[in-house]
N, C-alpha and C positions, 0 to 999 in steps of 0.2 A: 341950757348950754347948747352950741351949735358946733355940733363936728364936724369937724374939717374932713373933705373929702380926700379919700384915699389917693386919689392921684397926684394931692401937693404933698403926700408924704416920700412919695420917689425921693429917694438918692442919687441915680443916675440916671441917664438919656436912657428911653426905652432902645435905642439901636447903640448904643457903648455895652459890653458886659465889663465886669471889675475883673481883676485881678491880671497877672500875665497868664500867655502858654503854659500849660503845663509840660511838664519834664519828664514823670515819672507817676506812677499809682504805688499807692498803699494800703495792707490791710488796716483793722483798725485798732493792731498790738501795734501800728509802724513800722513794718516788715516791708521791706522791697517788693512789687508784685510786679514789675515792668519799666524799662526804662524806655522815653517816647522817644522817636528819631526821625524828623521830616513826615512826621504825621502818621510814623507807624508801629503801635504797642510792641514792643519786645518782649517777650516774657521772661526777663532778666528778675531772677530772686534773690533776696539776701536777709536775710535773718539771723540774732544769736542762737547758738545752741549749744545745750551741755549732753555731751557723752558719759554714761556713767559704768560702762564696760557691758560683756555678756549681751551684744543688742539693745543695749537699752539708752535709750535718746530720749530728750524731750526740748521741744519751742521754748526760750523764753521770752518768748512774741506769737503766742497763737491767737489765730482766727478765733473767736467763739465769743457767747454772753456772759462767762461766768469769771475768767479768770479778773482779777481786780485790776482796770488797765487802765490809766487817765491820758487826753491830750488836752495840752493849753488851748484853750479854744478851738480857732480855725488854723492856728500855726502849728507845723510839722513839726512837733516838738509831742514825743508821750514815751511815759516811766510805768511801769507798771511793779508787779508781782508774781509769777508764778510758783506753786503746788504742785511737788511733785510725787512719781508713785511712791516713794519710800517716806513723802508725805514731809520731806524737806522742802525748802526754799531758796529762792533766789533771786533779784530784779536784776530790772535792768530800764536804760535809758537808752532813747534815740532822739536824735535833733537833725533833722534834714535840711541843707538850705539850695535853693534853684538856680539854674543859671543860665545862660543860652548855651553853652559848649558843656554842661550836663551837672549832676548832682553830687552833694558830697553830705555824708553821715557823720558824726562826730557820739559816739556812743560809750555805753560801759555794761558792763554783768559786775554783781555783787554780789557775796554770798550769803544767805539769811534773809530773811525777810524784817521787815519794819516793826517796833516792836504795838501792841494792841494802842488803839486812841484811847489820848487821856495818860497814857502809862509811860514811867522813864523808861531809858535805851537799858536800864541796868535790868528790868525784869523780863527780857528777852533770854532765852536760857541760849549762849553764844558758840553751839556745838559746830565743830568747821566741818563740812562736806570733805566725800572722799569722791575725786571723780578723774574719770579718764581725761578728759578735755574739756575747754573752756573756747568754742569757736566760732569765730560770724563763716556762716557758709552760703556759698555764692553759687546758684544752679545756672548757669549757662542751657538755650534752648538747643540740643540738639540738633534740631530741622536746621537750624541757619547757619552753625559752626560745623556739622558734620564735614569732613575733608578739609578744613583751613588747620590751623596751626599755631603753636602759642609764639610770637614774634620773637626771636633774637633767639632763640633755643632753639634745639632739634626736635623737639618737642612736637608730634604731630596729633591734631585730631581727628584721629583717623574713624572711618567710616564702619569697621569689621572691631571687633569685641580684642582689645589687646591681650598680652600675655598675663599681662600686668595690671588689673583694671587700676589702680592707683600710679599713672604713667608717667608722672613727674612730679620732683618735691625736691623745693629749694629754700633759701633763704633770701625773700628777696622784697625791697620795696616799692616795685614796678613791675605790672606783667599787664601784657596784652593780646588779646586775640584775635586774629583776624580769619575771615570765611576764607572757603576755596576762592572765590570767585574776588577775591580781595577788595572788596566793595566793603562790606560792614568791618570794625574794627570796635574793639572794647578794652579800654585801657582803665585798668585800676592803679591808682597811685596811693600807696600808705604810708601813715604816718613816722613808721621808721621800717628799718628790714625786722620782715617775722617769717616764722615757719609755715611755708604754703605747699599742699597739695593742690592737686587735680586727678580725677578719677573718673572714668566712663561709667556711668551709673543705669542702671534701667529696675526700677520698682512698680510692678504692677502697670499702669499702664501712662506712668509717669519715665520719660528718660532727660536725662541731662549730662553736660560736660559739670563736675561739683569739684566748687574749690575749696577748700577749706581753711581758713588763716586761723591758726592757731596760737590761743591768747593766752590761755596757762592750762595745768591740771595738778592732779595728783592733791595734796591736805589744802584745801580752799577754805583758811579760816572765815570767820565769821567777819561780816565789814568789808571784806577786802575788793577790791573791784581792779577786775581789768578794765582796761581803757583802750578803744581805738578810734582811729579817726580813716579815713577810706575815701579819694574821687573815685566816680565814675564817669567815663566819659564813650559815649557811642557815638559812631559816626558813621556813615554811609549813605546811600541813596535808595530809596524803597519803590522798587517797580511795582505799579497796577497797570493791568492791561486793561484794552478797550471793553467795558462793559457791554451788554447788547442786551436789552431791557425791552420788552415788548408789552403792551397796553392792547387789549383789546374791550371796548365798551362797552360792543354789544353781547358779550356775552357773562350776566351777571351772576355770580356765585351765590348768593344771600344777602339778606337784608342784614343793614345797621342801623342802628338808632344813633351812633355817636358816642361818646367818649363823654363819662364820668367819672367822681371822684369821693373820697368816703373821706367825711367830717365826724373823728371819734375820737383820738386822744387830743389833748389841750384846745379843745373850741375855742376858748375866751382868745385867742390870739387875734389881733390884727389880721395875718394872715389872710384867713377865711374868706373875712368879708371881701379882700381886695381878689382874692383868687372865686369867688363871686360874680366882683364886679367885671372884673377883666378877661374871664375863661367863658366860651360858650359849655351849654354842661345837657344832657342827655339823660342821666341818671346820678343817684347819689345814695350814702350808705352812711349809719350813725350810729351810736353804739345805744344800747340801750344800758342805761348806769344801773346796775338793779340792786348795789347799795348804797348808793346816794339815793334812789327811791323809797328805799326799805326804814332810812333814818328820815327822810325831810319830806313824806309825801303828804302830810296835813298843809307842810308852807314850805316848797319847794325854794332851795337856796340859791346862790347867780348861779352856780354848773349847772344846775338842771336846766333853771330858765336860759338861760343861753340858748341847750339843746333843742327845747323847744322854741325859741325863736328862729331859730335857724330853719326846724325842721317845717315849722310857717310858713317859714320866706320859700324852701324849696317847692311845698304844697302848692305856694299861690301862682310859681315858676310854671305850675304845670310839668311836674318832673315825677317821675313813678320813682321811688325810693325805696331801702333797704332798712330795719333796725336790727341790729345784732346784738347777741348777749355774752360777753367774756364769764363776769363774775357773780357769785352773790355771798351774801353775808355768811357769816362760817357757819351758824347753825343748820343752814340748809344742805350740808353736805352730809356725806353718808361716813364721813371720819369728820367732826366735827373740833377746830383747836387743836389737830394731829400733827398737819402737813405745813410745809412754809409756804407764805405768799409765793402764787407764782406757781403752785404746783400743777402739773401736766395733767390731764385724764383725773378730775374729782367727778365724783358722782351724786345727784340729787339723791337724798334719803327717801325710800319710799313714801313715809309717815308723811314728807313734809312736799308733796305734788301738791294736794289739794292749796296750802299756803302757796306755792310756786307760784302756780295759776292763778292765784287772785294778785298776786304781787306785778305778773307781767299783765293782768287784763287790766287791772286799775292805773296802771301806767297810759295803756294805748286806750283807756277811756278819758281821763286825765286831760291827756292829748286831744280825743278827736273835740270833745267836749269846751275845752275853754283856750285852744289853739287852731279850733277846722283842720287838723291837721290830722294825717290817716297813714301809717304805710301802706305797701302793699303788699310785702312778705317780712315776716321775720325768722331769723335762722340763730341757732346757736354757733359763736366763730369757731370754726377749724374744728369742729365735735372727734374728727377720725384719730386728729391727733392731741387733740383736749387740751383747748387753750381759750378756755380754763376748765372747759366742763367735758367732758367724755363720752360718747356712746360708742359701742360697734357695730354695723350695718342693720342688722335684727332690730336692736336696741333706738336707732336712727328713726329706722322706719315707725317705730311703736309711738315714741317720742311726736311724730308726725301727727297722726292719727290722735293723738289728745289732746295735743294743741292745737290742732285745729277743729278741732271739735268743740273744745270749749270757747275760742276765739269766736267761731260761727254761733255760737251759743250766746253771744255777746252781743250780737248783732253788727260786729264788727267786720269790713271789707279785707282784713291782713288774712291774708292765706303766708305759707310756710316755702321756704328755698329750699330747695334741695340739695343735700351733699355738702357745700360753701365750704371743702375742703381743704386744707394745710396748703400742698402744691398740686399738679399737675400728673407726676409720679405715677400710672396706673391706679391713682386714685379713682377713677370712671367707675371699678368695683365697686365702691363703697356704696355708692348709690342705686344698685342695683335688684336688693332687694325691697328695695320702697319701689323701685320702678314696676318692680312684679308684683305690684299689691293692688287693686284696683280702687281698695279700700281706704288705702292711705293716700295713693295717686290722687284723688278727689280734690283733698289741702291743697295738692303742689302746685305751685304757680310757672317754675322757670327753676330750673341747674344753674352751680355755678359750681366754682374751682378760684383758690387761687395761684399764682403763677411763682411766689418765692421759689426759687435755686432754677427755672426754667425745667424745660422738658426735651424729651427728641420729639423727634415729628410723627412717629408712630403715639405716642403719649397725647400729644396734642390732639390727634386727627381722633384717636378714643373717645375724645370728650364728645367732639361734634358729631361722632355717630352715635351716643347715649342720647345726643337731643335728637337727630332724627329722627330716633326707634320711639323713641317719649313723643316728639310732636311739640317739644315745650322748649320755649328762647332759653339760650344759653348764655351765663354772664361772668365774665372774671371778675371776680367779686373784688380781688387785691390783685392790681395789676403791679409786680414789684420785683425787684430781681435778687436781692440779699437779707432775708431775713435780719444779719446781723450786723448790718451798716448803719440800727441807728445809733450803735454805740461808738461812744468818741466822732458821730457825727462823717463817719467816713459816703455817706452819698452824698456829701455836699463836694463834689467837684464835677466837672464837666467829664472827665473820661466816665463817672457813673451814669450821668445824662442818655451818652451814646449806650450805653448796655442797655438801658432801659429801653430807647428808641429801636434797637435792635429787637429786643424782646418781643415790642408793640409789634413789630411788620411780622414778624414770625409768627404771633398769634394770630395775627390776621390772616396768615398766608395760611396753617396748617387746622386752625381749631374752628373758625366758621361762629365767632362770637357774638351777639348782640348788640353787646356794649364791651367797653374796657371802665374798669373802675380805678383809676388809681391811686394809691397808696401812700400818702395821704395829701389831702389837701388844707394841711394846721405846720405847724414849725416841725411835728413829725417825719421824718424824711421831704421835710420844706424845701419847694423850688424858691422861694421867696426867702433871701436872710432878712433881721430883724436887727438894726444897728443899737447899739445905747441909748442914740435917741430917740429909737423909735421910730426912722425911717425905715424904709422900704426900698429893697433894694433885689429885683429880679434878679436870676442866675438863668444862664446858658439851658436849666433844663425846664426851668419856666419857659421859655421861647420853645422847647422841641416840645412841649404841653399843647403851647400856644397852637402853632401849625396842625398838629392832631385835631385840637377842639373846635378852634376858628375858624380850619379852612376847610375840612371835609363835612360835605351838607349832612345835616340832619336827616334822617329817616330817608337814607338814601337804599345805594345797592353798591357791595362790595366786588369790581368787575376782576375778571383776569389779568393778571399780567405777572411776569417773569425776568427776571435776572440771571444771567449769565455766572456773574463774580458774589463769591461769599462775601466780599467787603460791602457791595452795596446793596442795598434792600427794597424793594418797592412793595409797595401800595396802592391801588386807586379807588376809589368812589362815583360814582355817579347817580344825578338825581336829575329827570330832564334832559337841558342843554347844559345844565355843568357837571363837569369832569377836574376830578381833584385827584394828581400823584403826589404820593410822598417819597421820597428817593434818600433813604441814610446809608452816607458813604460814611464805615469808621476804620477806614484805612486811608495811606496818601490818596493824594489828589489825584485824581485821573479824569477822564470822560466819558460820557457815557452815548452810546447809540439809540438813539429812540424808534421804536417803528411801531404803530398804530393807531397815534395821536391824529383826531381830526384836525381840521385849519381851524385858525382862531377864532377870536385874539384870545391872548393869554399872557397870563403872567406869570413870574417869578420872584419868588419870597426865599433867602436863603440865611441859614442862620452856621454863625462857625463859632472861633472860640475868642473871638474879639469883636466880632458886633451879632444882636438879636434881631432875629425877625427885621431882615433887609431886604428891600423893593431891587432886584436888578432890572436889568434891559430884558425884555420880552425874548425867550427862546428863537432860536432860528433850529424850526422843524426837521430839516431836511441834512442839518450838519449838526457832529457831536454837542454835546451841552458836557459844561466843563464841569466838575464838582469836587470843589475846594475839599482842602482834608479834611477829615474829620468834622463831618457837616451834613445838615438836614437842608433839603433843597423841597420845595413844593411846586409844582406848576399847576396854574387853576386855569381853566378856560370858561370864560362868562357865559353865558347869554348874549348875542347879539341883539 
């Protein structure tokens, strides 16, 4: 049979992206996390929550991986469950729909949770909750309402800690806020009149104007649900001032090899191959399955083969790669049949290393053997914070030191990564007493870290002087910004694209990286959606991929340059006569000043949230360069 080539499976124009503007971000309980206005994040919040007196509050929309929280596909529609401390229950639902003049919620909280699958509604034991409130509460940013005023009331928001932090409460179906400066305005309109505070808030190092609409309290039978429905509407004009961005070429920071990507959860996808075909790649990263090994390695079943075809195809790319180990069969653990799938920090049983070792050596012989296929380090993922498997720095280091000795004892080329760390965090520790070993240093090939929740720039710059002091390429092994966005699917929009793009120039700016590995390149936090029928259909952060991988050369040099404004971020590259910026504006539109770009010619590639990777008119050096909101802009200058 002959397969049809991945680029008749397109769905759309590679320069259209689908869907509209977006309006607003969410977490992935459905919780308000910003509303957008003229291309600029508000960090406008709104969430249900139950009061249950004495202090005691809880989400029934929190952030996290555990709580049981579904959404219908890709539409803003998700019901969850929440468990609370006294180990009652509650759900609740939200339905979001978009609009150009702004968003509106249609939700409810219920008391009780759902009763077990498989089982009637009657074998739920239907005991009613006793609670203070029942309320969607709405965080207003301080920074941007401080000195404005709630409209039509005397009601001010004032700047200095009132008498009263709870400074007005009405009964009302309409309230709006406007800044000092009476530019921004936020109008909520509800469903009918309810009981609404507002209150000048400041927690730790979180402050807000909170409003609270209060939907019921006190005996909360079992079943029963409050219901609201709530617009929002923002309006204003978002100032960015003139950027002043400065490039200098000739003076290079450190080498890059480019931008790769880790192919480990769901390989068999379409995906892959098209983000293959379509992505320039530098490096790459793969899991090593080690119990689909442990059962199928007389006759390896299609998930292995896959891996190894893939890991072929990147060998024969000429790509130095990565195998990583999450899990292994339960026997090999030091609490064997104890813990649940999934458990954080398990540990190999003494008894059963010598097993271990023949389990990963006859794997990467496996491999080299009847695929020519070799890595070049292997690391166990996230070991500090044991996901799946556990060491602590001592332990890391020892760890090192036998598999790589038994690897070499193989005759095997895979030396050991070092660190390949949770996040960024001060994690640089961790790796430091293998750094001080001279003994186990031998194995190490190259540091890595990965980048989930981000870092400061003091955390960053830690990493890049562990590899100075070592002498050894440093790699963000998971270039990714939310650990818990793959649940319900929440990186699948374009405002998560810009976080990520944001992340990239930061690591570039502060950490002095090798490579960037990104996280993932399968339907796993996929830039690529996957239609019903199988088409293909790129997203907005496929395209800021694209500019990263395509357009900054290979095994160049990462040169200096600077940014004036927090909204916009620069990057450049150089190898030769070409020069590669990347410029992510994820604020309004503004322009920006360039100063140390040589003469050309040059281009302009700019990607927003309605067309990908688009050819403009060649920059004019010498006057601002304009850049649309919330947009990745590249300028390349050829070879003559």
């Amino acid at each position: 049979m002959i397969r049809p080539s991945l680029s008749l499976l397109l769905g759309l124009s590679l320069a259209t992206l689908a869907g509209g503007v977006e309006r607003a971000t969410y977490n992935s309980a459905g919780a308000l996390t910003a509303l957008i206005c003229d291309g600029a994040e508000v960090p406008v919040r709104g969430e249900f929550v139950v009061e249950f007196g004495q202090g005691v509050r809880s989400s029934l929309q929190p952030h996290d991986q555990r709580s049981p929280i579904w959404r219908e596909g890709r539409e803003l529609r998700w019901r969850g469950v929440s468990t609370f401390a006294n180990s009652s229950q509650a759900q609740f639902a939200a339905a979001w729909t978009e609009a150009e003049d702004g968003v509106a919620l249609v939700g409810s909280a219920t008391a009780g949770g759902p009763p077990p699958a498989g089982a009637p509604a009657a074998a739920t034991r239907a005991w009613p909750l006793l609670v203070e409130s029942v309320d969607y509460v709405i965080d207003l940013p301080r920074t941007l309402f401080a000195g404005g005023r709630i409209d039509g009331t005397s009601a001010a928001l004032a700047t200095t800690r009132p008498s009263n932090p709870q400074f007005f409460q009405a009964t009302v179906d309409r309230l709006a806020f406007v800044d000092a400066q009476q530019n921004w305005r936020l109008e909520l309109q509800l469903d009918q009149p309810r009981a609404v505070t507002v209150s000048d808030r400041w927690e730790n190092d979180d402050r807000s104007y909170r409003v609270r609409i209060r939907l019921g309290g006190g005996l909360w039978p079992h079943g029963e649900s409050f219901k609201l429905a709530v617009n929002f509407k923002l309006s204003g004009r978002a100032h960015a001032s003139l950027a002043h961005v400065t490039i200098d070429p000739h003076t290079p920071r450190y080498p890059f090899d480019g931008f790769g990507g880790n192919f480990c959860f769901n390989t068999q996808t379409p995906v892959a191959d098209y983000l293959l075909e379509n992505l320039e790649h530098a490096w790459a990263r793969f899991e090593l399955k080690g119990v689909a090994w442990d059962r199928e390695r007389d006759q390896p079943g299609p998930q292995l083969v896959r891996d190894f075809e893939l890991m072929q195809r990147v060998q024969r790319m000429g790509l130095p790669w990565i195998i990583s180990l999450w899990r292994l069969p339960e026997r090999y653990y030091s609490d064997p049949n104890q813990k649940p799938a999934g458990t954080f920090h398990r540990k190999i049983a003494d008894a059963r290393w010598p097993e271990f070792l023949d389990l990963i050596g006859s794997y990467l012989l496996h491999l080299k053997k009847n695929y020519g296929a070799e890595p070049d380090m292997f690391s166990f993922n996230e070991p500090d914070l044991g996901v799946d498997i556990g060491f602590n720095g001592p332990e890391h280091r020892d760890m090192i030191k036998r598999i790589g000795a038994h690897l070499e004892s193989l005759g095997l080329k895979t030396r050991l990564l070092l660190g390949d760390t949770a996040n960024p965090r001060d994690s640089h520790k961790y790796v430091l007493p293998t750094a001080a070993d001279p003994a186990a240093m031998r194995y190490v090939r190259a540091l890595s870290f990965h980048s989930w929740g981000n870092g400061t720039p003091q955390q960053y710059r830690a990493w890049g002087d562990v590899a100075d002091w070592t002498q050894l390429p440093l790699l963000v092994g998971e270039a990714g910004v939310d650990p818990g966005s793959w649940r319900n699917r929440m990186f699948d929009s374009y405002a998560y694209g810009l976080r990520e793009a944001r992340q990239y120039q930061e690591l570039l700016r502060d950490t002095r990286p090798q490579t960037l590995l990104f996280w993932e390149y399968t339907e796993d936090y996929g830039v690529v959606r996957v239609g019903d029928d199988q088409r293909l259909e790129p997203t907005g952060r496929f395209y800021f991929l694209k500019h990263f991988s395509n357009l900054s050369p290979r095994h160049g040099q990462v040169v200096a340059s600077s940014s004036d404004q927090p909204d916009v971020l620069v990057s450049a590259f150089a190898k030769g006569d070409v020069l590669v910026v990347h410029l992510v504006n994820t604020g309004p539109a503004c322009e920006a000043q360039l100063a140390g770009l040589p003469a050309g010619p040059w281009r302009q590639i700019v990607t927003t949230e309605t067309e990908g990777f688009k050819e403009a008119p060649a920059p004019t050096l010498d006057a601002p360069l304009a850049l649309p909101a919330r947009s990745f802009t590249t300028l390349v200058r050829s070879p003559r």
